[in-house]
VMD Tcl script that builds the backbone (N, CA, C; Angstrom):
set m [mol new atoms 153]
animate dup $m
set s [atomselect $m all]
$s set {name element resname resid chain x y z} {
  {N N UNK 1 A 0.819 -1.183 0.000}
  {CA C UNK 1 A 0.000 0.000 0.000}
  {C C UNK 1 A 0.864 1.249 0.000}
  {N N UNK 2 A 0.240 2.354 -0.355}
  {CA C UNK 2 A 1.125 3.490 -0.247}
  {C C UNK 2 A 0.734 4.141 0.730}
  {N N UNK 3 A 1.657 5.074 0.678}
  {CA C UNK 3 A 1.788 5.926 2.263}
  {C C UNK 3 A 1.458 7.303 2.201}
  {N N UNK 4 A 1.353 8.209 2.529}
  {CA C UNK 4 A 1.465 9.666 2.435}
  {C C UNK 4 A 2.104 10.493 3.397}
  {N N UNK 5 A 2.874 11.231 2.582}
  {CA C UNK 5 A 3.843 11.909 3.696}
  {C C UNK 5 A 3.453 13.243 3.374}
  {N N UNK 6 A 3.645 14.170 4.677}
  {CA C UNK 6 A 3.289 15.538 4.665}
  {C C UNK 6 A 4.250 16.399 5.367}
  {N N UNK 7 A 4.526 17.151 4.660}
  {CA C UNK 7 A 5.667 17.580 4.870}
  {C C UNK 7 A 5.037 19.429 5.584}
  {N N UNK 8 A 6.032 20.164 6.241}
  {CA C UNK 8 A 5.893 21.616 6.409}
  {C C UNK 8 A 6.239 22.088 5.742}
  {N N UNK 9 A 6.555 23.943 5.027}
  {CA C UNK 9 A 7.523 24.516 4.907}
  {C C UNK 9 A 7.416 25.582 6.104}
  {N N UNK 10 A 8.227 26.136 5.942}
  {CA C UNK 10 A 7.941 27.473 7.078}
  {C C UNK 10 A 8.323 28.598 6.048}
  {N N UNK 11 A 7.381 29.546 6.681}
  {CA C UNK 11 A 6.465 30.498 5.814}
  {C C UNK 11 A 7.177 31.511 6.670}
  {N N UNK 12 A 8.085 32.332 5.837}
  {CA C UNK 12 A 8.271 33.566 6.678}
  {C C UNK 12 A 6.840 35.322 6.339}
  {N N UNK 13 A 6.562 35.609 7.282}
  {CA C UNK 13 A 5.865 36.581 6.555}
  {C C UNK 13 A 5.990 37.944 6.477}
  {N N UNK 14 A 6.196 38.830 6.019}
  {CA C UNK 14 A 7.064 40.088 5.321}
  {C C UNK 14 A 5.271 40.830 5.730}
  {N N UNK 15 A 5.961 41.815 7.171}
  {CA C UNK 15 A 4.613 42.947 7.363}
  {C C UNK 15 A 5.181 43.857 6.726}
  {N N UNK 16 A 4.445 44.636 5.703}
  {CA C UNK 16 A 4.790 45.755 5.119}
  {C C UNK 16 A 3.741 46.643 5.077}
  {N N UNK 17 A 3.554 48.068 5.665}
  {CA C UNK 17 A 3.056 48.802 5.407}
  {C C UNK 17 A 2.744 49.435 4.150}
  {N N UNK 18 A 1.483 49.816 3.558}
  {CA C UNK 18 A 0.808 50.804 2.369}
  {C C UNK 18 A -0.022 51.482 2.415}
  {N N UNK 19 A 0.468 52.205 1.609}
  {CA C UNK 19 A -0.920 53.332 1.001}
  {C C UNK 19 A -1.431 53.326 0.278}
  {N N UNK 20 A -2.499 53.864 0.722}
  {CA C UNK 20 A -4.154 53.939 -0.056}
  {C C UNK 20 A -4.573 55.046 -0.803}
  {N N UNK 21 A -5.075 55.312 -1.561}
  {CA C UNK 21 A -5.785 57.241 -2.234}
  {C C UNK 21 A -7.296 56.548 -1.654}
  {N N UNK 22 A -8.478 56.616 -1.353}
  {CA C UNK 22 A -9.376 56.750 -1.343}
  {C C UNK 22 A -10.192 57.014 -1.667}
  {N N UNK 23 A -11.325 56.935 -2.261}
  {CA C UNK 23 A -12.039 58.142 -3.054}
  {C C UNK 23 A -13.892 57.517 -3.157}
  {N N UNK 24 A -14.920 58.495 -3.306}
  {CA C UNK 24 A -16.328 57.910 -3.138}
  {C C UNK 24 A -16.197 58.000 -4.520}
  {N N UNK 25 A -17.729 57.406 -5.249}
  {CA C UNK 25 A -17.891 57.406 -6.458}
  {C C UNK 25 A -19.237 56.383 -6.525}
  {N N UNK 26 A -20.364 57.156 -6.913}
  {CA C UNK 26 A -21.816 56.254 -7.068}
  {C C UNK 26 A -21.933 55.638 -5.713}
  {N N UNK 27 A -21.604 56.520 -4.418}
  {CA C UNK 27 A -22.231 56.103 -3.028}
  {C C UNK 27 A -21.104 54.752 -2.261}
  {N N UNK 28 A -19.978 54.111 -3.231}
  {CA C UNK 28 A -19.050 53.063 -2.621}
  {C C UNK 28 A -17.878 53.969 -2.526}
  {N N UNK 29 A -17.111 53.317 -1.786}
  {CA C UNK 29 A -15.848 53.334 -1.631}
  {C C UNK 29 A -14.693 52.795 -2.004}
  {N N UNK 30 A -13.463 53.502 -2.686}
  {CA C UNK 30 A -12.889 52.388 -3.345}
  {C C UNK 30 A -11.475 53.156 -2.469}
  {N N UNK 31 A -10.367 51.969 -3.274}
  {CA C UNK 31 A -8.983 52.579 -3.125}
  {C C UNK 31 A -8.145 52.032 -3.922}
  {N N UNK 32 A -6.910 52.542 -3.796}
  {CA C UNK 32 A -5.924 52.430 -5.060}
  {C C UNK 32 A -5.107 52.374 -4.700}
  {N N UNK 33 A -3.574 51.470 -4.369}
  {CA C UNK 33 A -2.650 51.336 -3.922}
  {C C UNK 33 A -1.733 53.188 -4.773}
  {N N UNK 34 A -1.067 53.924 -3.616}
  {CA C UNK 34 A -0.699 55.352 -3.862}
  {C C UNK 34 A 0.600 54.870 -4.626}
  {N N UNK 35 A 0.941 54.214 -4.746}
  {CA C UNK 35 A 2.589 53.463 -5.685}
  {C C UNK 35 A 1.838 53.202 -7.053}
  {N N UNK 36 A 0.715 53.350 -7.588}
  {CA C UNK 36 A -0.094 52.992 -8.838}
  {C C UNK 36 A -0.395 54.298 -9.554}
  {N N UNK 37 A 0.053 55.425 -8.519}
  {CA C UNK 37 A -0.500 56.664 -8.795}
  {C C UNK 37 A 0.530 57.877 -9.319}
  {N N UNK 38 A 0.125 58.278 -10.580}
  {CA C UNK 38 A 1.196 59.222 -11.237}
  {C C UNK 38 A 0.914 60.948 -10.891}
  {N N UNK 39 A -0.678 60.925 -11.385}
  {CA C UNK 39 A -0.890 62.275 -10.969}
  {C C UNK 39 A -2.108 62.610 -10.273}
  {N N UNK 40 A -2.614 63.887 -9.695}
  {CA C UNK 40 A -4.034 63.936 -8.770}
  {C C UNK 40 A -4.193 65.059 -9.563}
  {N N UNK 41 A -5.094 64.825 -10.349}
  {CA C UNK 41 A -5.815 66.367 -10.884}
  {C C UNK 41 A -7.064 67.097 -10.563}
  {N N UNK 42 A -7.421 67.884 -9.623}
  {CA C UNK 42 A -8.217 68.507 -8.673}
  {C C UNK 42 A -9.205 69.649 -9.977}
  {N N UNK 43 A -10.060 69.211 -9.901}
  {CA C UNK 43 A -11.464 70.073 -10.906}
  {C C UNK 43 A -11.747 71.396 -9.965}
  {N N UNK 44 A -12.114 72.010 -10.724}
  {CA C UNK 44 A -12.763 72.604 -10.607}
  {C C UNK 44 A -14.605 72.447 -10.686}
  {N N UNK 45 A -14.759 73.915 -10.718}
  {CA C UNK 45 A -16.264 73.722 -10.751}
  {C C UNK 45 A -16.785 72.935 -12.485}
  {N N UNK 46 A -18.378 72.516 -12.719}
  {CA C UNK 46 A -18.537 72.214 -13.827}
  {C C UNK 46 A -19.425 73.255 -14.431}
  {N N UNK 47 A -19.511 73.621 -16.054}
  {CA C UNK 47 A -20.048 74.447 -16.489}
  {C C UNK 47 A -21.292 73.869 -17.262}
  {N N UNK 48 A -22.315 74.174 -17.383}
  {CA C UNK 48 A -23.520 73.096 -17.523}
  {C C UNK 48 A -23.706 74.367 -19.348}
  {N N UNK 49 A -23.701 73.175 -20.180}
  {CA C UNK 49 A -23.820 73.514 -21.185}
  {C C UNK 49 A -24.798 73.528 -22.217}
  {N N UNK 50 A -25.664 74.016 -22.685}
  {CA C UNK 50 A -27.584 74.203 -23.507}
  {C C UNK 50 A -26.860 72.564 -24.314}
  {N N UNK 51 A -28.146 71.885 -24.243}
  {CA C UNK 51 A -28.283 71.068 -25.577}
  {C C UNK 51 A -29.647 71.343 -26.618}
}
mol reanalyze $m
mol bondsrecalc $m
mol representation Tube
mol addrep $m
C-alpha cells in the first residue's frame, strides 16, 4: 500500500506597510494602492452647457 507523507515549509511573513488614495464614487468606496499613482488632478467647478 502506499503511504502519504506531509511535509511543512515554514512560511516567513514580510509585514509591510501601504498606502491607499481613497475616493467615493456612485455612493461606494474604493482605493488604489498610492505606488499605482502618477498624478491627482483637482477640478474645478462644472459648467452646464444648452443642448
Amino acid at each position: 500500500m502506499g503511504s502519504l507523507v506531509t511535509t511543512r515549509q515554514a512560511v516567513t511573513a514580510v509585514e509591510e506597510e501601504a498606502q491607499y488614495l481613497t475616493f467615493m464614487l456612485g455612493g461606494e468606496m474604493f482605493a488604489i494602492g498610492i505606488l499605482g499613482i502618477k498624478e491627482i488632478i483637482e477640478y474645478g467647478s462644472l459648467t452646464v452647457v444648452p443642448m
